[in-house]
C-alpha positions in Angstrom: 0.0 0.0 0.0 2.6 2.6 1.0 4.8 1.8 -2.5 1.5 2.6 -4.2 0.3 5.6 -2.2 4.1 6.3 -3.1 3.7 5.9 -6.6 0.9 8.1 -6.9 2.3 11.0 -4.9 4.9 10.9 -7.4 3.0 10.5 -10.5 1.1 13.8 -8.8 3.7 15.8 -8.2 5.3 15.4 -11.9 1.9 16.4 -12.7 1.8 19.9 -10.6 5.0 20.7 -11.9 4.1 20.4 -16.1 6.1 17.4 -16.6 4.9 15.6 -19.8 7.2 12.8 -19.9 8.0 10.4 -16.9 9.4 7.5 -16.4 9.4 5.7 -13.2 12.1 3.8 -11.4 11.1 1.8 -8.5 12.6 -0.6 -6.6 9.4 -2.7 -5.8 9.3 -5.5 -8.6 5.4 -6.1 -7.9 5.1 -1.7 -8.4 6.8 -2.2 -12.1 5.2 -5.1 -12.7 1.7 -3.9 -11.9 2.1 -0.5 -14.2 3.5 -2.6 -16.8 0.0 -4.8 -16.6 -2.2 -1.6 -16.9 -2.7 -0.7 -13.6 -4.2 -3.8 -12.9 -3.8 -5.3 -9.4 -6.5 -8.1 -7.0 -4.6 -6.2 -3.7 -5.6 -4.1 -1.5 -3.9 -1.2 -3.4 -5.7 -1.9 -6.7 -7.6 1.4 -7.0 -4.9 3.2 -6.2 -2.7 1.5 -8.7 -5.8 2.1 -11.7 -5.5 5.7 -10.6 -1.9 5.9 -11.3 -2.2 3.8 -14.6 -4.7 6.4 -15.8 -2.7 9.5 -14.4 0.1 8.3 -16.5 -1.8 7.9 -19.4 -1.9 11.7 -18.9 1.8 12.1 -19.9 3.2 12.4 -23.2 5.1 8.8 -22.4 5.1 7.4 -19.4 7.9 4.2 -18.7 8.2 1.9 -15.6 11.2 0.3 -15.0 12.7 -1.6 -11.9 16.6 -0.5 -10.3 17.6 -1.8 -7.6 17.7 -0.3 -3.8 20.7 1.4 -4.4 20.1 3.2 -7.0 17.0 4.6 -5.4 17.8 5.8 -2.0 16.4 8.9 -2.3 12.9 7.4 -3.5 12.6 4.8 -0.7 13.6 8.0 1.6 10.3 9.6 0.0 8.6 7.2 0.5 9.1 6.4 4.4 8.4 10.0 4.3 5.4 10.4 2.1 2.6 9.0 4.7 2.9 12.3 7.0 3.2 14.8 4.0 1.2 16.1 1.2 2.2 17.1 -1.7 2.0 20.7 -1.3 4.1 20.7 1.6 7.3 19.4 -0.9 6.4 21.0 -4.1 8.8 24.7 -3.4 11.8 22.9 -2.4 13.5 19.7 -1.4 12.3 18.2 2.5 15.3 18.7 4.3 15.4 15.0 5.3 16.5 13.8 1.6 18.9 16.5 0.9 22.1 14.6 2.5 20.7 11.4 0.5 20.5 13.4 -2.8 23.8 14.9 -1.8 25.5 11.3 -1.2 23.9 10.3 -4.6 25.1 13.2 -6.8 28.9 12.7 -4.8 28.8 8.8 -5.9 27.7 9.6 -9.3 30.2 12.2 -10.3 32.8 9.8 -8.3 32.4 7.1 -10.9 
């Protein structure tokens, strides 16, 4: 439920700020897999998964692909995060809880 309610807070916020192509990295295998399938999902998360199918439908192209844990730190970060917040609340600028993740992730990138 929380990697779906995840999902769509992202989805959302790419929306709010006039994105109009997205592509999605998650590490959740059973996230990608879903997308790829249409939204379609027998869990307890699958009207929130048919919302986010048909929000990305939105976008110019949408893409859902799977990378592993470590090369998403600063989305499982957003997503511990994203059950006390609202989108508004991180729209204007980055919560200060991810900044030393997306701070260790630019450093590891430009150190390879």
């Amino acid at each position: 439920m929380a990697e779906a309610l995840t999902l769509k807070f992202g989805i959302t916020l790419a929306q709010r700020a006039g994105c109009n192509r997205l592509i999605i990295n998650s590490d959740n295998l059973e996230v990608i897999d879903t997308m790829k399938n249409g939204g379609q999902s027998m869990g307890a998360a699958a009207a929130i998964f048919d919302d986010c199918f048909h929000y990305a439908c939105d976008f110019v192209a949408s893409r859902f692909e799977h990378c592993n844990r470590e090369a998403n730190k600063v989305a499982h970060k957003l997503a511990s995060l994203a059950r006390f917040s609202l989108v508004s609340e991180w729209f204007e600028k980055p919560v200060n809880e991810i900044v030393m993740t997306l701070t260790d992730d630019v450093l590891s990138i430009s150190n390879e």
